[in-house]
C-alpha positions as CSV (number, residue, x, y, z in Angstrom):
1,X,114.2,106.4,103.7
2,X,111.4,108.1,102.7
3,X,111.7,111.0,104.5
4,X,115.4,112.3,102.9
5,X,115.3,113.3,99.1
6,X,117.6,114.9,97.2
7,X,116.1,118.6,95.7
8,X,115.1,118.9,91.9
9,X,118.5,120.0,90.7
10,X,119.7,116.8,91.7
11,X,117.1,115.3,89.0
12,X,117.6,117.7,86.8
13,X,121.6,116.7,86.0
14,X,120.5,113.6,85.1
15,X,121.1,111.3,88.8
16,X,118.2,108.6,89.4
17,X,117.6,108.1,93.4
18,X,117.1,104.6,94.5
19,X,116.6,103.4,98.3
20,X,114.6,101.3,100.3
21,X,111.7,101.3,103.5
22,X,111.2,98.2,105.2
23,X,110.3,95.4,102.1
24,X,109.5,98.0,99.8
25,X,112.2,99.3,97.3
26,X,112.3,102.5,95.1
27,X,113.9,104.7,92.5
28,X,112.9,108.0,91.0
29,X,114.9,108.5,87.4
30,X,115.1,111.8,85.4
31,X,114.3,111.7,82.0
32,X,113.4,114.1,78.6
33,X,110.8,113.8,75.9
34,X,110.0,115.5,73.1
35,X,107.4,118.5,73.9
36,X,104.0,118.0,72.5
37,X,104.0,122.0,72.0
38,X,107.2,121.9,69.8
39,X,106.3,121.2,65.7
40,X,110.3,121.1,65.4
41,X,110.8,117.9,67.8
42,X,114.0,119.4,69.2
43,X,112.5,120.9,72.3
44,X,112.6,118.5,75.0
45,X,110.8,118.4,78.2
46,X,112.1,116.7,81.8
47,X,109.8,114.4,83.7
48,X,110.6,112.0,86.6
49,X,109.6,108.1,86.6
50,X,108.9,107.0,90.3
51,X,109.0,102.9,90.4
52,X,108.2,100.8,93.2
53,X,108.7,96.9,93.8
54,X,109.0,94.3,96.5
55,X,112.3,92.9,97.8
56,X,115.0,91.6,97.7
57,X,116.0,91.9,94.4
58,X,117.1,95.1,92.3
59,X,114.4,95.8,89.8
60,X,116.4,94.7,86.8
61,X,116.0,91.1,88.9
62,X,112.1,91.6,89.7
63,X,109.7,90.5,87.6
64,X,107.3,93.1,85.7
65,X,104.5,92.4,87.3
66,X,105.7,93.0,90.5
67,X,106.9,96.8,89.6
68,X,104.5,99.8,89.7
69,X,105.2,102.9,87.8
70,X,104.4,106.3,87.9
71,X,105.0,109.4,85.5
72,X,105.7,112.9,87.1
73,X,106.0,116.4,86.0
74,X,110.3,117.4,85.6
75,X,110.3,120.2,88.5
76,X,110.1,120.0,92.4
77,X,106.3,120.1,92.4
78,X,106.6,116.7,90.6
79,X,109.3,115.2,92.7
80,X,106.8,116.2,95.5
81,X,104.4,114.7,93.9
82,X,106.6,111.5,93.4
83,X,107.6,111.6,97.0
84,X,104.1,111.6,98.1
85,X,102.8,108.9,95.6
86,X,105.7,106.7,97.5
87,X,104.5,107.1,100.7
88,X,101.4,106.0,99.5
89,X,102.5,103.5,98.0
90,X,104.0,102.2,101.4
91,X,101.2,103.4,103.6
92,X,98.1,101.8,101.5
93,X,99.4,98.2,100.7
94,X,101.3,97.2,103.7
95,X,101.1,93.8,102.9
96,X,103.3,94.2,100.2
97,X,106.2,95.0,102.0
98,X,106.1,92.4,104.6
99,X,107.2,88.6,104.6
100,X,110.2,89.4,102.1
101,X,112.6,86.3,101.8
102,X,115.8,86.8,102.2
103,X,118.2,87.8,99.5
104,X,120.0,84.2,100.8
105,X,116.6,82.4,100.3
106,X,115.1,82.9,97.1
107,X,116.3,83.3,93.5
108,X,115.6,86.3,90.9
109,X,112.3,86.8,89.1
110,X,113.9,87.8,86.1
């Protein structure tokens, strides 16, 4: 549902949050990289990867080209952010998410 998130911390310990609305299917997955700032390389920064794709399938069994990705900042005002960029993402290409086959009907992408 796209109206029930889990808050930041949540992110922050390293959970991913998956779900669905309608045809369309999500996850938002916590991650580090090194910070650009840091000459050292051992400072890491958090950011949150917000994927959408069509279903039925997971993503692992969707093809690429059917997956949209998005990078967001590591801290609530990014999993806002990422939260909004769903809805978006649900609201704009409607089409998308409708006429999904059943899980029973079709075979994997990938």
């Amino acid at each position: 549902m796209l109206d029930a998130f889990p808050i930041y911390h949540w992110f922050h310990n390293g959970n991913p949050y998956s779900g669905a609305e309608g045809g369309m299917r999500y996850v938002i997955t916590p991650g580090k990289k090194a910070d650009p700032n840091d000459e050292s390389g051992k400072k890491k920064i958090e950011y949150l990867t917000a994927s959408t794709w069509p279903g039925p399938w997971s993503i692992e069994h969707t093809a690429e080209e059917k997956i949209q990705t998005q990078e967001f900042e590591g801290n609530q005002q990014g999993l806002d952010a990422a939260v909004a960029w769903l809805h978006t993402q649900y609201e704009t290409t409607p089409e998308r998410w409708e006429n999904i086959p059943s899980i029973l009907d079709c075979e994997p992408d990938r």
